[in-house]
N, C-alpha and C positions, 0 to 999 in steps of 0.2 A: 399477604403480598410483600412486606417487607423483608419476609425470610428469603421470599426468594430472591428479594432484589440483591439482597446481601451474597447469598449463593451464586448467584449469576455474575456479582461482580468480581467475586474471587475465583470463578473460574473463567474469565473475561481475561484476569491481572496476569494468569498463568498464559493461557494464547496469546496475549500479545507478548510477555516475553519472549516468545519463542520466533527470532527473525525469519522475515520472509521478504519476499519480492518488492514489496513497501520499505523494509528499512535497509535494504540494500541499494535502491534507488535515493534515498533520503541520505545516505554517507555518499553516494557518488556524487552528488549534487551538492553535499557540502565542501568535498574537497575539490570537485571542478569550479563551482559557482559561487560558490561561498554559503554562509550561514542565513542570508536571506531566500536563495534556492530551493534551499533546502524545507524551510518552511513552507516556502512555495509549496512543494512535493508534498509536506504533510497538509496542509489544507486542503490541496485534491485527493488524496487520500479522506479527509473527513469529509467533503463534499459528498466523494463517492458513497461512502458509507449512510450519508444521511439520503441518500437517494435512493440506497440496498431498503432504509429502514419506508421508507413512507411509501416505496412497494408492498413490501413485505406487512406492511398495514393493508394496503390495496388486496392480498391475495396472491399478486404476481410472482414473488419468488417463489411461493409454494407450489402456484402450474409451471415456473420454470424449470426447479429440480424437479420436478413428476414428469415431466414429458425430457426422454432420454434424448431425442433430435435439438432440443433446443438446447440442453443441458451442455450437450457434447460442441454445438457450435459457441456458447461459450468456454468453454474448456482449450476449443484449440483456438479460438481468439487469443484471448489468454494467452497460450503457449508459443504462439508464435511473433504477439506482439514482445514477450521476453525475451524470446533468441533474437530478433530484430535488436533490441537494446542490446542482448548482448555480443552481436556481430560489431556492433560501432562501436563500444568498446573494448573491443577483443583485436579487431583489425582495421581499425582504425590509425593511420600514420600518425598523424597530427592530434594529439590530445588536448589543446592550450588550455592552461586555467586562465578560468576570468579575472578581470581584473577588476575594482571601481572604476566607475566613472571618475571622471575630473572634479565633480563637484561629491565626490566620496560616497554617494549613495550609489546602489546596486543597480545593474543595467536592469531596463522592464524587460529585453527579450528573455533574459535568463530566467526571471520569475514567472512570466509566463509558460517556456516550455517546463523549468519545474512541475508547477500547477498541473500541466496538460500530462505532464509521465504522469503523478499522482494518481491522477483522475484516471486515466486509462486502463493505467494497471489495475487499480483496486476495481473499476466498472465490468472487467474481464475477468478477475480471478474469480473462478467455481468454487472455490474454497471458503469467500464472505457468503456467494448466494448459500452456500450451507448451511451457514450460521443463521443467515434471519429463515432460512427455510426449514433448517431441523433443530437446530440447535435453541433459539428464543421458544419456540412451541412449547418444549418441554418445560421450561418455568412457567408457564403461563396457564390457567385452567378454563373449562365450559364456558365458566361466565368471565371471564375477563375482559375489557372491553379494547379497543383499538387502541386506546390512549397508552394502556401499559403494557402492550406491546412495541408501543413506540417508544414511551420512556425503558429499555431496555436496549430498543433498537440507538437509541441517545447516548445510554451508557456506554456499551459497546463501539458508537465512532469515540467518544469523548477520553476513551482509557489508549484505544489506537494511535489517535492522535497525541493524548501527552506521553505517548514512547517516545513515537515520531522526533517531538518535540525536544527530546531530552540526547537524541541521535544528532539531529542537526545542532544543537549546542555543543555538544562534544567536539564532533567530527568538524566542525565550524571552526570552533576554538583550536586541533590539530594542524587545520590546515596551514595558517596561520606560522606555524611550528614548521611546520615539513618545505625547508628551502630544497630540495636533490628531486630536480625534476623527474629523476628516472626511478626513481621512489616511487613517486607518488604516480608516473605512471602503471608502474608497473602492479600498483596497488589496484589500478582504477582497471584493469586487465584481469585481474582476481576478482573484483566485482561483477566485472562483464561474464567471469567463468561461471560464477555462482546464479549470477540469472540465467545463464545459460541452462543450467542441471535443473533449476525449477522447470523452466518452459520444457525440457527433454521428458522431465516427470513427470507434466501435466498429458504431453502424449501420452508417454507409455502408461498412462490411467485405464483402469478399466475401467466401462460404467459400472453404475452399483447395481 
């Protein structure tokens, strides 16, 4: 078991380097909302994820990739909750960045809707149910039991999230940096283009 856990994690280190729809949401939210936003964003992200795992213990991701009707209705949730995001940021007039409060700490709306993009997106992307649906199976054998499919499913939010986590530090810390409003809109316009091409490419998905 240990082998594979090791294997599983290094090939876990690799997928999450590679961005997606979560750490594109997780920089927008750093430079719109600041560095608590943003963590916002990644904790609904890990929420989501530990919600994908203790299905995916249940059974459910595995009937949900198997049957193509449900598959697909996640797929274009998914896809169309992206281009939604990235309609409002793409043609949206008014971009304003947040500001603190008076008393220096972070407003709760903004941490809230961070959490809620998080959550949403990573709950609709087809891409996680894959993971705990095909991809955890394969380290795991006959006799293994629910627990270390879940401790896998654990590993897998845990390595997503300290990405997350190391984006909204960054991109937290830039914002901070970046006084030229038309900068940083226009950055946050670049964002909104690149969720855009996820959500286009989750339609033009074939099924498998």
């Amino acid at each position: 078991m240990a082998s594979h856990v090791l294997a599983f994690t290094v090939l876990v280190a690799v997928l999450v380097a590679v961005p997606g729809p979560a750490v594109v949401l997780t920089m927008k939210n750093a430079l719109v909302r600041g560095r608590p936003a943003a963590v916002a964003t990644a904790c609904g992200v890990l929420v989501a994820d530990l919600i994908w795992a203790t299905a995916s213990v249940a059974g459910l991701t595995a009937l949900l990739a198997a049957s193509d009707t449900a598959f697909a209705l996640v797929r274009v949730a998914g896809a169309l909750y992206l281009l939604y995001l990235a309609g409002k940021l793409i043609f949206s007039k008014g971009l304003p960045l947040m500001q603190p409060s008076a008393e220096g700490s972070p407003r709760s709306g903004g941490l809230l809707r961070g959490f809620r993009e998080g959550l949403l997106c990573d709950l609709s992307n087809p891409k996680t149910v894959l993971v705990f649906a095909s991809v955890i199976p394969q380290f795991l054998s006959a006799t293994s039991s629910p627990l270390e499919g879940l401790l896998l499913g654990v590993i897998f939010a845990g390595l997503g999230f300290g990405s997350l986590l190391v984006y909204a530090v960054v991109f937290g810390a830039a914002r901070s940096l970046v006084s030229n409003a038309r900068f940083t809109r226009n950055l946050l316009r670049g964002s909104g283009a690149a969720l855009g091409i996820f959500g286009v490419a989750l339609l033009r998905e074939s099924p498998a």
